[in-house]
C-alpha atoms as a printed R data frame, in Angstrom:
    type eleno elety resid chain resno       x      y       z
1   ATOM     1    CA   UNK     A     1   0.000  0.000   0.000
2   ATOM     2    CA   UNK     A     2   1.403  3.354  -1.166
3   ATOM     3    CA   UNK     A     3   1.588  5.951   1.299
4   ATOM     4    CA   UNK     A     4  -0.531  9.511   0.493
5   ATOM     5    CA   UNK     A     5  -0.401 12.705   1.958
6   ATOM     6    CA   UNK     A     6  -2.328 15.614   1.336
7   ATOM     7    CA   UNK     A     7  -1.355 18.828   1.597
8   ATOM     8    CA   UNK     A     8  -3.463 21.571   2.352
9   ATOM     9    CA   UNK     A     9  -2.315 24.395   0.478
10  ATOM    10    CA   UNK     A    10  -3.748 27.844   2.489
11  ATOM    11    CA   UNK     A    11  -1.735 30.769   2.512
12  ATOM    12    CA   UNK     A    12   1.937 29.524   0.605
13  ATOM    13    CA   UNK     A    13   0.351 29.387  -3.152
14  ATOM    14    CA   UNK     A    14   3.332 28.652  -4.592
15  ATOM    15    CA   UNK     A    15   5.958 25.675  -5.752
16  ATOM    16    CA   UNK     A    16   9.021 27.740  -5.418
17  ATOM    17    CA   UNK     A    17  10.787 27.189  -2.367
18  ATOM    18    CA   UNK     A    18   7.982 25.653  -0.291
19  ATOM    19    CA   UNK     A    19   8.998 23.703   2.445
20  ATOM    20    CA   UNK     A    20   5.993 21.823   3.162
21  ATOM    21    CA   UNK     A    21   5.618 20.594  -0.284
22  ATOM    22    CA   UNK     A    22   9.316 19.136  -0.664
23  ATOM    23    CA   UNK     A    23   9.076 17.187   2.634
24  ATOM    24    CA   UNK     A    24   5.448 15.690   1.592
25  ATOM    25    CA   UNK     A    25   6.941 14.671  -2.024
26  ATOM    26    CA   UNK     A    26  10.235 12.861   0.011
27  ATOM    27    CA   UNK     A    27   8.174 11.562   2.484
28  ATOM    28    CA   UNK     A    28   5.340 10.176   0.199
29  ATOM    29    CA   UNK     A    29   4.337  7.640  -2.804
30  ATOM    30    CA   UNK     A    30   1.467  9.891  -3.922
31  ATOM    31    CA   UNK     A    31   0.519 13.285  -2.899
32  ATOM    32    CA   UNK     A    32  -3.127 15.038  -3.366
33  ATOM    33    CA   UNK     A    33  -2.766 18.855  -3.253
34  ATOM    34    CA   UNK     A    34  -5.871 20.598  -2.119
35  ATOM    35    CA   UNK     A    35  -7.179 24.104  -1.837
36  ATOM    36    CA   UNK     A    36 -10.365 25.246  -0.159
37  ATOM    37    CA   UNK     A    37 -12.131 28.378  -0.241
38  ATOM    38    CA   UNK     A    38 -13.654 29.274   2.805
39  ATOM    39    CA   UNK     A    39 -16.620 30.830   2.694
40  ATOM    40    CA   UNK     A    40 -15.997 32.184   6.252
41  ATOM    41    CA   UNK     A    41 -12.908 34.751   4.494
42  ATOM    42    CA   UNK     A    42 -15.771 36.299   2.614
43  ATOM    43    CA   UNK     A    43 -17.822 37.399   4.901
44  ATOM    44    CA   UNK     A    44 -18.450 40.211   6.510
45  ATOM    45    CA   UNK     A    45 -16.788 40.956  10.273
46  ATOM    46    CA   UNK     A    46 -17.923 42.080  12.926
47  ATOM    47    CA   UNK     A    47 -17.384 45.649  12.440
48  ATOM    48    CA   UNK     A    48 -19.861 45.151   8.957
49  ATOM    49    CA   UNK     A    49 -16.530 45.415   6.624
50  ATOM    50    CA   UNK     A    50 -15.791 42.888   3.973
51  ATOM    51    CA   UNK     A    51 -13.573 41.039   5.021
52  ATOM    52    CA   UNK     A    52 -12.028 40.231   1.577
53  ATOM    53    CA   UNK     A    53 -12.252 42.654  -0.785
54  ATOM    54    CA   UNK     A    54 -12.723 42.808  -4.437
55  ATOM    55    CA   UNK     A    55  -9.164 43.396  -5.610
56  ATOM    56    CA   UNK     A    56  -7.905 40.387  -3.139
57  ATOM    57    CA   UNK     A    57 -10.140 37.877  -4.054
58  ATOM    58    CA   UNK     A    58  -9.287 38.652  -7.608
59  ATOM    59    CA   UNK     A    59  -5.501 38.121  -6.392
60  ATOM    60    CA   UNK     A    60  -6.216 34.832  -4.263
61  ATOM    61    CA   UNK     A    61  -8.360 33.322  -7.374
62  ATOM    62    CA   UNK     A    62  -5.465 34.085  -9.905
63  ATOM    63    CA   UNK     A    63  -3.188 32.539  -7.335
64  ATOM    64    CA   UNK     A    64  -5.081 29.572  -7.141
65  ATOM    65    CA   UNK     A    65  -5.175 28.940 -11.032
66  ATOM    66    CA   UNK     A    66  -1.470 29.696 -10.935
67  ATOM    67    CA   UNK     A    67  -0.458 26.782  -8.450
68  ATOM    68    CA   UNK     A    68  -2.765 24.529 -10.308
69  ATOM    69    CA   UNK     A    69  -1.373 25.497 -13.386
70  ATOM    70    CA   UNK     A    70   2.384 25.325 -12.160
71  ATOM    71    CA   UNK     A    71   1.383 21.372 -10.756
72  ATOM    72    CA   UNK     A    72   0.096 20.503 -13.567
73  ATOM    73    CA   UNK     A    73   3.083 21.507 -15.593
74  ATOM    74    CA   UNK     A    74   4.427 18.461 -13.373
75  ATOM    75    CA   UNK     A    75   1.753 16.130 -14.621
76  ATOM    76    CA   UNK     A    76   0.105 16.547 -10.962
77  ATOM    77    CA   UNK     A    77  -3.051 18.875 -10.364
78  ATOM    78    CA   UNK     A    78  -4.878 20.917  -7.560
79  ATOM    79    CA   UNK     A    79  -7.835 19.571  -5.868
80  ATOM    80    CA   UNK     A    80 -10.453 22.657  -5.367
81  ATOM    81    CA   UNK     A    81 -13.042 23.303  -3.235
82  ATOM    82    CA   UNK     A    82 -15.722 25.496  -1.396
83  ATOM    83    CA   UNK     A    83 -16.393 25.198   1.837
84  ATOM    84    CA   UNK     A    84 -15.009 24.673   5.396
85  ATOM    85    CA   UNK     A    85 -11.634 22.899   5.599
86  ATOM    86    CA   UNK     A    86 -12.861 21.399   8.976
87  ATOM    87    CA   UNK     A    87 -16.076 19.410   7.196
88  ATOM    88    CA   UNK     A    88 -14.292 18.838   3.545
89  ATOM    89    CA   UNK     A    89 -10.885 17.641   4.883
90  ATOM    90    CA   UNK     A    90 -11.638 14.701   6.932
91  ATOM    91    CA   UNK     A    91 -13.798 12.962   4.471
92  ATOM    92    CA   UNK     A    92 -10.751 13.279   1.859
93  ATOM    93    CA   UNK     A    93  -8.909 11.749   4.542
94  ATOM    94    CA   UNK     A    94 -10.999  8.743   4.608
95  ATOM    95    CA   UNK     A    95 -11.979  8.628   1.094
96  ATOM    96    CA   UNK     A    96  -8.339  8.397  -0.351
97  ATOM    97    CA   UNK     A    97  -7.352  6.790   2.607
98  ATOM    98    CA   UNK     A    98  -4.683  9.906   3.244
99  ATOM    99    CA   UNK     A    99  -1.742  8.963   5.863
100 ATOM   100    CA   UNK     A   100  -0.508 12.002   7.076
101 ATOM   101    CA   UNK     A   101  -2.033 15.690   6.032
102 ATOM   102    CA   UNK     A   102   0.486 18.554   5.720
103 ATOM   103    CA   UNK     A   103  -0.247 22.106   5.840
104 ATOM   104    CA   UNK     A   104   1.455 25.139   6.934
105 ATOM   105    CA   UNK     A   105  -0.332 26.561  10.714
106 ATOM   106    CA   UNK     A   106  -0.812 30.127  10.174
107 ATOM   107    CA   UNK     A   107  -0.382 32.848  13.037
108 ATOM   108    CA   UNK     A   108  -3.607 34.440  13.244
109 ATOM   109    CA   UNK     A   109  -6.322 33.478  15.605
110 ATOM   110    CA   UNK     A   110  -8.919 32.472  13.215
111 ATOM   111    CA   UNK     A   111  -6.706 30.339  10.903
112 ATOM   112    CA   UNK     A   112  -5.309 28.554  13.901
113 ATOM   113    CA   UNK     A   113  -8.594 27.677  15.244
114 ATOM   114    CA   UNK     A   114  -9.293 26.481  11.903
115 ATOM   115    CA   UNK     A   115  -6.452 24.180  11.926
116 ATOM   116    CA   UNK     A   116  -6.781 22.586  15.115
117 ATOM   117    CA   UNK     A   117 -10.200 22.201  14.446
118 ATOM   118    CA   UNK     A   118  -9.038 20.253  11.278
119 ATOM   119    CA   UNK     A   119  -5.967 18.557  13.273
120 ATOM   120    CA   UNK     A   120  -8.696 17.146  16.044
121 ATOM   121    CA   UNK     A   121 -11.444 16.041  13.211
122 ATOM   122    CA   UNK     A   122  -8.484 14.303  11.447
123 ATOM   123    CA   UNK     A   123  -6.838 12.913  14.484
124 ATOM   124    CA   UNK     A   124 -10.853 11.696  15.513
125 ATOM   125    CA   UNK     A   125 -12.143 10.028  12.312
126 ATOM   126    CA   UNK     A   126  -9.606  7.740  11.705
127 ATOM   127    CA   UNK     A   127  -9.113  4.205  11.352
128 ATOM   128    CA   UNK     A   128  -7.468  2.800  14.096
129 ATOM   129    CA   UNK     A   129  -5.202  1.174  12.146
130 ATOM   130    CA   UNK     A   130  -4.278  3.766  10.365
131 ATOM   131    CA   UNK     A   131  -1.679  6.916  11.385
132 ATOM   132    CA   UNK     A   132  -3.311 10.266  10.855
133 ATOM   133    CA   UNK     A   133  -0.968 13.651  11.490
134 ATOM   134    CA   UNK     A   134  -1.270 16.984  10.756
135 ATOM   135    CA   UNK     A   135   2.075 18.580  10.275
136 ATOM   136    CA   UNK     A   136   2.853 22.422  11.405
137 ATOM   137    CA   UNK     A   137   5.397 23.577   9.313
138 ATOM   138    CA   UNK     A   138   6.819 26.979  10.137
C-alpha cells in the first residue's frame, strides 16, 4: 500500500521554495494537493466590513489557477473546493485513505482555530489502524 499525503495548500500558493511541499513529495508515494475556499474569508466581520475585498479575491483566485497550473506543468493537479476545511478535509482523509495531512499553521487566531479544528477532526475520524498527522510547518 502506497503511502498519500495531502497537503493543504492555504496561505503559501506557490511551488518555489515551499517547504511543506518538498518534505510531503520525500516523504510520500502519492501526494493530493488541495485548496479550499472558505466561505468564512468572505464574509463580513464584525465591524460590517468585507472582510475580503474585491481586488484580493481577484488576487487569491489568480493565485489559485497559478499553483494549479504550475502542478500541472508536473503532470500533478490541484484539488479545489468550497467550503469549510474542517467538514471537507476529513472525508478526503478517509476517502483516499490519506496517511498524514500537511499544511502550513498560520499565526492568526482564526486560521489557527481552523487548523486545530481540522488537526482534532483528522486525528478523531480515523481508522485505528491507520496513522493520521497533521504537520505544522513553520
Amino acid at each position: 500500500m502506497s503511502k498519500k499525503i495531502l497537503v493543504w495548500f492555504r496561505n503559501d500558493l506557490r511551488l518555489h521554495d515551499n517547504e511543506m511541499l518538498v518534505e510531503a513529495i520525500a516523504k510520500s508515494d502519492e501526494i493530493l494537493p488541495v485548496y479550499c475556499f472558505d466561505p468564512r474569508h468572505f464574509e463580513l466581520t464584525n465591524y460590517h466590513s468585507i472582510k475580503t475585498g474585491a481586488k484580493r479575491t481577484q488576487f487569491l483566485v489568480e493565485s489559485v489557477a497559478a499553483l494549479r497550473q504550475s502542478l500541472q506543468g508536473y503532470g500533478g493537479d490541484l484539488l479545489i473546493l468550497k467550503g469549510k476545511p474542517e467538514e471537507l478535509l476529513p472525508a478526503l482523509v478517509s476517502e483516499y485513505e490519506i496517511a498524514e495531512v500537511y499544511h502550513h499553521r498560520e499565526v492568526a487566531s482564526e486560521e489557527t482555530v481552523v487548523s486545530t479544528h481540522v488537526e482534532d477532526l483528522v486525528e478523531t475520524e480515523s481508522e485505528p489502524e491507520t496513522f493520521h498527522r497533521s504537520y505544522a510547518l513553520q
